[in-house]
C-alpha positions as CSV (number, residue, x, y, z in Angstrom):
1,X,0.0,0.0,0.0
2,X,1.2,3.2,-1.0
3,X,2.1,5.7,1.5
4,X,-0.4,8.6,0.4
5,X,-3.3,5.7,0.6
6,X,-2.5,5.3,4.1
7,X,-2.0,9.5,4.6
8,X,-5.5,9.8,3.0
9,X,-7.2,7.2,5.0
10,X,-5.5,8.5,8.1
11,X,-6.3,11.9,7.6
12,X,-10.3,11.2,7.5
13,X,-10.4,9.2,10.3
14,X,-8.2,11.7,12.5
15,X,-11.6,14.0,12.1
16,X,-13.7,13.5,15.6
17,X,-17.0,13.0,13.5
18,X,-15.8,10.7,11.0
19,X,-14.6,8.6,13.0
20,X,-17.7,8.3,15.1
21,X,-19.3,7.2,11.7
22,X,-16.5,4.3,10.7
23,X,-16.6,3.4,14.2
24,X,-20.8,2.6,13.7
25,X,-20.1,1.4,10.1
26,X,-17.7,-1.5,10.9
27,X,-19.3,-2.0,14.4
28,X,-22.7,-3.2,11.7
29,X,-20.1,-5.6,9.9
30,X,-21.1,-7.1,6.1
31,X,-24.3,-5.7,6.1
32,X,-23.9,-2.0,6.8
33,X,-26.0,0.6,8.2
34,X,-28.6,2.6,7.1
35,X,-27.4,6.2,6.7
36,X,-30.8,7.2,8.4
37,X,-29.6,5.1,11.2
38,X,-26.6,6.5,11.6
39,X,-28.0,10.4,11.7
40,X,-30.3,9.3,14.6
41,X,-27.3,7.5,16.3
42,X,-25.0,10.3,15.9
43,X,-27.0,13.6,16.1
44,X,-25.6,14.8,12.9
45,X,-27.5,17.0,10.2
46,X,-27.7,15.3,7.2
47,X,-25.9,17.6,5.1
48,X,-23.2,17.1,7.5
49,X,-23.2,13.5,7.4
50,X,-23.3,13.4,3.6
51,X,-20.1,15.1,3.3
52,X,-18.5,13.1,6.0
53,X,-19.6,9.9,4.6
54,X,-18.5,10.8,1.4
55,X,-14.8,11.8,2.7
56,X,-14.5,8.8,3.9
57,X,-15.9,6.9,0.7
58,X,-13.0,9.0,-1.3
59,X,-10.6,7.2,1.1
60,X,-11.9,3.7,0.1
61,X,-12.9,3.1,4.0
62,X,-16.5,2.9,3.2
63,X,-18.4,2.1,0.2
64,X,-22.6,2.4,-0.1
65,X,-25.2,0.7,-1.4
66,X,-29.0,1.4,-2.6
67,X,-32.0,-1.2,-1.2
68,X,-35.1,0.5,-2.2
69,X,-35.2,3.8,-0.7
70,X,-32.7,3.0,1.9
71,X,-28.5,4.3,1.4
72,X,-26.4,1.9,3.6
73,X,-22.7,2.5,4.5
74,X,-20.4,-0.7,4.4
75,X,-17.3,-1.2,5.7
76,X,-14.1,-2.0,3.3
77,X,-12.3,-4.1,5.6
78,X,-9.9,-5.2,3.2
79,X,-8.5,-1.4,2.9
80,X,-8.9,-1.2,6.6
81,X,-6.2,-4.3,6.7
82,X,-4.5,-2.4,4.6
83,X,-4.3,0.8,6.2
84,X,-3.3,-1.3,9.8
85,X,-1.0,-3.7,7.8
86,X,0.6,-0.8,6.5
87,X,1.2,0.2,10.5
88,X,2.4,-2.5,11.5
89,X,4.7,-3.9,8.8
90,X,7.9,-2.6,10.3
91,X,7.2,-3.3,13.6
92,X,10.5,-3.5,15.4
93,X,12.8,-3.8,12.2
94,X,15.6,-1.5,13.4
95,X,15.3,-3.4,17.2
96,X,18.9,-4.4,17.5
C-alpha cells in the first residue's frame, strides 16, 4: 500500500466525526448501516453526514449501497487491513 493511501485514509479518520461514523459502520459488519440510522445515532444534520460519509468513501474506508429507498454504508475491511497492515509492517525492524 502506497504511503499517500495510508495518509489519505489516516487523515479522514483523524476527524472527531468521522470517526464516530466508521466506528458505527464496521461495528454493523457485512451488512452496513442505514445512513438514516446513523443520523439518529449520531446527532448529525444530514448535510453534514453526507459530506463526512463521502470523505471517507474518497478514502476507500467505506463504500454504499442502494436497497429500495434505503443508502447503507459498508465497511471496506480489506483497505482497513490495509491501512493497519501498512502500521504494522515494520514493527521492530531496526530493534537491535
Amino acid at each position: 500500500m502506497e504511503l499517500e493511501t495510508v495518509a489519505k485514509a489516516l487523515k479522514e479518520l483523524g476527524h472527531p466525526t468521522r470517526l464516530a461514523i466508521y466506528r458505527k459502520v464496521v461495528r454493523a459488519g457485512y451488512q452496513g448501516i442505514a445512513v438514516g440510522g446513523l443520523q439518529e445515532q449520531l446527532a448529525v444534520p444530514g448535510s453534514t453526514l453526507s459530506h463526512h460519509i463521502a470523505s471517507l468513501a474518497s478514502a476507500g474506508l467505506i463504500s454504499q449501497r442502494r436497497e429500495g429507498r434505503t443508502l447503507y454504508c459498508v465497511a471496506e475491511f480489506e483497505r482497513l487491513q490495509s491501512v493497519i497492515g501498512f502500521l504494522q509492517d515494520e514493527c521492530c525492524m531496526d530493534e537491535r
